[in-house]
C-alpha positions in Angstrom: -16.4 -81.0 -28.8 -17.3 -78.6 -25.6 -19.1 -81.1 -22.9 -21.4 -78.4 -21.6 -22.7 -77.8 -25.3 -23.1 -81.7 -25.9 -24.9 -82.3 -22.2 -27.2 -79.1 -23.7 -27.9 -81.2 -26.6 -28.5 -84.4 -25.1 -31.0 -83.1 -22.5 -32.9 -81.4 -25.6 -32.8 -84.8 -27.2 -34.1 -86.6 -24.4 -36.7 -84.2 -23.7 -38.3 -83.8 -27.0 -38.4 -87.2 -28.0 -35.9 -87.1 -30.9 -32.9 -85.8 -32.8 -34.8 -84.2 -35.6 -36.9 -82.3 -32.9 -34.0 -81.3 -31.1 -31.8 -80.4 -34.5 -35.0 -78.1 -35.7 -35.2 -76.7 -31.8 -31.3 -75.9 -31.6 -30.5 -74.8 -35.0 -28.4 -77.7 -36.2 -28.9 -81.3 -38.1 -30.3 -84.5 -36.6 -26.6 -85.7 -37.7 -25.1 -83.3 -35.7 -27.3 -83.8 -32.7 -26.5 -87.3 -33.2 -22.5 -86.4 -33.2 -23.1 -84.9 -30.0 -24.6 -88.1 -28.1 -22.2 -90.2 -29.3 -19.6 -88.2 -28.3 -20.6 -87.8 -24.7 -21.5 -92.1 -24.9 -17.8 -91.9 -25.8 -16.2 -89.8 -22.9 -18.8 -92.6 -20.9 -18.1 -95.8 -22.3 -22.0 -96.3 -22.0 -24.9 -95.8 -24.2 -27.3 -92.9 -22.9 -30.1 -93.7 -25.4 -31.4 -96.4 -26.9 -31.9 -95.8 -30.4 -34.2 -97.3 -33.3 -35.6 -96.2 -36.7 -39.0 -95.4 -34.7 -38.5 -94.2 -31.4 -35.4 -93.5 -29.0 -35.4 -94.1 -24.5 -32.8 -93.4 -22.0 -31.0 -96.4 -20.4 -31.1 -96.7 -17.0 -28.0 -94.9 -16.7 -29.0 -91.8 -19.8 -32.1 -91.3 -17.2 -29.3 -90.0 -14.1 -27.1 -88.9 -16.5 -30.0 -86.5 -17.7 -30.9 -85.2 -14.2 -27.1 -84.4 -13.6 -26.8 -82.4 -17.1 -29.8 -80.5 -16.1 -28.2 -79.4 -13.0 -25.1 -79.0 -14.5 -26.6 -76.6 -17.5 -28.7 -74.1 -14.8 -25.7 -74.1 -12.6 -24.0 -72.8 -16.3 -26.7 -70.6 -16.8 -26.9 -68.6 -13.5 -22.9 -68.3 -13.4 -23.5 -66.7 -16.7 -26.2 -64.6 -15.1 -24.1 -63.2 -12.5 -21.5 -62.7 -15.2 -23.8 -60.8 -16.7 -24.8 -58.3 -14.1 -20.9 -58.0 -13.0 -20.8 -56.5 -16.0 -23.8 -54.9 -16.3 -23.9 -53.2 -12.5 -21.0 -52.9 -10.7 -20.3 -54.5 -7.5 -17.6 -57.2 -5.7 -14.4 -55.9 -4.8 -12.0 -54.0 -6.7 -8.1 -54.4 -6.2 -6.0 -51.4 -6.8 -2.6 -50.4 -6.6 -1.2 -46.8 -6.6 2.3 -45.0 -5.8 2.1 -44.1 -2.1 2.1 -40.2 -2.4 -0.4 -39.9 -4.9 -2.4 -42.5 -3.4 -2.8 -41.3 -0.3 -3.2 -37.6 -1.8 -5.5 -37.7 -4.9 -6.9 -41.6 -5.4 -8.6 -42.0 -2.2 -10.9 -39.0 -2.2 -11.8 -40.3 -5.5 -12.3 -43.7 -4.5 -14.5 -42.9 -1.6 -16.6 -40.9 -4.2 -16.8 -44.1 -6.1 -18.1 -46.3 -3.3 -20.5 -43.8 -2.6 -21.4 -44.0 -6.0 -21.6 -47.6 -6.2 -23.0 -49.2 -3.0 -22.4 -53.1 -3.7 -18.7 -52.2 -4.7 -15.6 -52.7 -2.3 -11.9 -51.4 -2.6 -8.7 -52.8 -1.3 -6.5 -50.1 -2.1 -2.3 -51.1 -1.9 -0.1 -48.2 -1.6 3.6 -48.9 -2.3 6.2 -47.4 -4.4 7.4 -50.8 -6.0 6.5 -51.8 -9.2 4.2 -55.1 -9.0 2.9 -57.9 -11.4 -0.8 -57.3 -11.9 -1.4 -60.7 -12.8 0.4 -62.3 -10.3 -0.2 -59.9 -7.0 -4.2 -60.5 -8.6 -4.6 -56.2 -9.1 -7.4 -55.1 -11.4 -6.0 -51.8 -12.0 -2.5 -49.9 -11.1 -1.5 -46.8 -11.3 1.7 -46.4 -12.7 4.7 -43.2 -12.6 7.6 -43.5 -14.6 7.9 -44.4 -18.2 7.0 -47.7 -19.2 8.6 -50.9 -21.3 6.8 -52.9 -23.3 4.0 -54.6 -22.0 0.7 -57.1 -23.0 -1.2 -54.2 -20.5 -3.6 -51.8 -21.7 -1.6 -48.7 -20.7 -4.4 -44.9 -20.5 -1.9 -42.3 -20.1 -2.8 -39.5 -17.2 -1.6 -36.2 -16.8 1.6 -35.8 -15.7 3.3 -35.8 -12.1 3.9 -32.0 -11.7 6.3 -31.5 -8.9 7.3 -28.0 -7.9 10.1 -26.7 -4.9 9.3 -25.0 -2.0 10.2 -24.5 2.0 8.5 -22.7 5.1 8.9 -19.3 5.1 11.2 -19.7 8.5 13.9 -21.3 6.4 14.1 -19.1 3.9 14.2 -16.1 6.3 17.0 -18.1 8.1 18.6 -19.0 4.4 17.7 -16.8 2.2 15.5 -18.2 -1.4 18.0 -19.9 -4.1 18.3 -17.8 -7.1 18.7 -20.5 -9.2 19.2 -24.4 -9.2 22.7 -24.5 -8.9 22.6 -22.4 -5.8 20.7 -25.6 -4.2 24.5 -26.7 -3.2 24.3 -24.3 -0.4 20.8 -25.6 1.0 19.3 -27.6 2.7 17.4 -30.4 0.1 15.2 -32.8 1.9 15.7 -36.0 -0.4 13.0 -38.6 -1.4 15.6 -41.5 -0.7 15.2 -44.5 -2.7 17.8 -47.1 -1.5 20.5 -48.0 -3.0 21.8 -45.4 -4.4 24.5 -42.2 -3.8 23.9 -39.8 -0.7 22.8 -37.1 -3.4 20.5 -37.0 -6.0 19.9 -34.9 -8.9 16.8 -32.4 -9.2 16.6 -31.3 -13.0 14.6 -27.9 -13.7 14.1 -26.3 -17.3 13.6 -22.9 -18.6 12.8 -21.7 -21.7 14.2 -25.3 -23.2 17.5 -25.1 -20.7 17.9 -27.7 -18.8 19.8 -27.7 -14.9 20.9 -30.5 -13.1 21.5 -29.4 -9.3 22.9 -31.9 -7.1 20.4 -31.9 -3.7 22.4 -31.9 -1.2 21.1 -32.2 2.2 21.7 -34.1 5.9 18.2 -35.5 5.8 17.0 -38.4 3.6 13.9 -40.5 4.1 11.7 -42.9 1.9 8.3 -41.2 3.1 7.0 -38.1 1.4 4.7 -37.1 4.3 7.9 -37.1 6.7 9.9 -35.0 4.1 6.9 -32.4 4.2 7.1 -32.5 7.7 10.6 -31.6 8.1 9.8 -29.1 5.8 7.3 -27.5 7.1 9.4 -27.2 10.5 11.8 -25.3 8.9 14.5 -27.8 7.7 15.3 -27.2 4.3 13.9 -27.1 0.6 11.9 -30.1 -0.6 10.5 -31.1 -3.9 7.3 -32.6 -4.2 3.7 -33.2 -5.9 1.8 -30.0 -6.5 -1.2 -32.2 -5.1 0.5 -32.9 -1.9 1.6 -29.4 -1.3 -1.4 -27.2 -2.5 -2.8 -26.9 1.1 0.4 -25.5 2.2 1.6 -23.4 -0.2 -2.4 -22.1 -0.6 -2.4 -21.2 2.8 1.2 -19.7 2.8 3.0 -22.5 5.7 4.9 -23.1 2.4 6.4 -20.8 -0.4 7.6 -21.8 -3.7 11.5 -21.1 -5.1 12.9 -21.4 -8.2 9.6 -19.9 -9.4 10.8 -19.1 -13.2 12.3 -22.9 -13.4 9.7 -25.6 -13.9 10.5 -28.9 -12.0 10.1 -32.0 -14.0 7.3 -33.9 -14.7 6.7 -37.8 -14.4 4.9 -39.5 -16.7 1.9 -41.3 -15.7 -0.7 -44.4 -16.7 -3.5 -46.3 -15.2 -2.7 -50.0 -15.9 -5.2 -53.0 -16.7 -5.4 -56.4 -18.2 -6.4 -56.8 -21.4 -10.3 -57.8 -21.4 -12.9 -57.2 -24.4 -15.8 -57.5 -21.5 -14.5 -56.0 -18.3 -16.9 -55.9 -15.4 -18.8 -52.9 -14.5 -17.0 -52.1 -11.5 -14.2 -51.6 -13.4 -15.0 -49.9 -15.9 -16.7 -47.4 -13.9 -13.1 -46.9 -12.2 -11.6 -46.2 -15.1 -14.3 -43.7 -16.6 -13.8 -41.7 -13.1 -9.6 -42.2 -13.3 -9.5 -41.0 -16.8 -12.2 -37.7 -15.9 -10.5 -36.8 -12.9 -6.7 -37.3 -14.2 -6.8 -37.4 -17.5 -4.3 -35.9 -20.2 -6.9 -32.9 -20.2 -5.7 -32.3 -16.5 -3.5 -33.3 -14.0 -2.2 -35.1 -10.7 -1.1 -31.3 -9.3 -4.9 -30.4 -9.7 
């Protein structure tokens, strides 16, 4: 039997004098209410009530025992409460994890919209490329690139991770634009380096169903997008990248696109969460405001 539910039963017991009072006040039989007491006189080894045909009284001990269970029950109660309005309002902290780049880019002017939204809300916000446990690392909700294996998660796809080529306009004046993607051997390719692997990595492009594998050659590897776009932007060599991270640029012309008839390829992309029927509010406003903002219907280059 669950204690809590048996200490609720008791106290009604005691309280209103008898078990058929406190069977037709609960919505159960007086032998029921009865199975109850005994089974907390069991967990005791001592006899709460003292029982006859005519009338019942608490022992000496069933008198503290009752004052405990009624502190016990309202302690219950207002956890349940605050349960309750977790889900109801949101507030507390959320714990988020998101790939670096697209963190740093898209989530956070999002997430500042969302604690301006909700005012008893915090976020801590972990930006790393690695792929973490979201039970064990205690995240809430991670955003996800990549395909994924099977998983117990509740996976909401996003759009896509558009990524697009481009370089400053100085290195292409000094180079020259590639006419296609296997003229990327003769450039300069400023590599996302994810270690360990090769010194060269492969940039795919398709066009009209074709698909190119160019090898992206280049003297300059690093594990920071926001370095690679600054060697870029000084003139270095080509890089690939997220449309979002590069709109400023190539909107203001500091960056120019190549390869423009070849699109780059996509990533494949999903906000991650525990399974929960009842999530808490703070939550589930995230995910509303993940799912309008990058949705299938639009996009991480947006």
């Amino acid at each position: 039997m669950d204690r809590l539910t048996s200490m609720a039963v008791f106290v009604a017991a005691a309280d209103l004098g008898s078990f058929a009072a406190a069977a037709a006040s609960l919505g159960m039989s007086p032998q029921m209410v009865a199975k109850h007491v005994v089974f907390l006189e069991s967990r005791l080894g001592a006899r709460l009530l003292n029982r006859t045909t005519r009338r019942q009284s608490l022992t000496e001990l069933g008198r503290a025992y009752h004052e405990r269970c009624r502190v016990v029950l309202a302690e219950a109660e207002a956890a349940d409460a605050l349960a309750e309005a977790a889900r109801a309002h949101p507030r507390g902290t959320l714990r988020i994890n998101a790939p670096v780049t697209f963190g740093s880019h898209s989530l956070v002017p999002l997430l500042t919209r969302y604690l301006r939204d909700w005012p008893e809300t915090e976020v801590d916000l972990s930006l790393t490329d690695r792929m973490v446990d979201l039970v064990e690392e205690g995240f809430e909700a991670v955003i996800r690139l990549g395909p994924l294996g099977d998983s117990a998660l509740v996976a909401r796809p996003l759009a896509p991770y558009r990524l697009v080529a481009c370089a400053a306009p100085s290195y292409l004046a000094a180079h020259g634009a590639p006419d296609s993607p296997e003229a990327l051997a003769g450039h300069q390719c400023l590599d996302f380096a994810h270690w360990p692997r090769g010194r060269d990595s492969l940039w795919r492009f398709t066009r009209a169903g074709d698909t190119v594998e160019a090898p992206a050659a280049g003297r300059l590897r690093i594990n920071d997008f926001r370095a690679l776009l600054r060697a870029a932007l000084d003139g270095f060599g080509i890089v690939l990248g997220v449309e979002t991270a590069l709109r400023d640029d190539l909107a203001s012309g500091r960056l120019v696109r190549v390869l423009p008839g070849w699109e780059a390829p996509s990533r494949p992309m999903h906000l991650l969460t525990l399974r929960d029927r009842r999530p808490t509010a703070k939550l589930r406003r995230f995910v509303d405001l993940v799912l309008s903002e990058f949705g299938p219907g639009g996009g991480a280059g947006r």
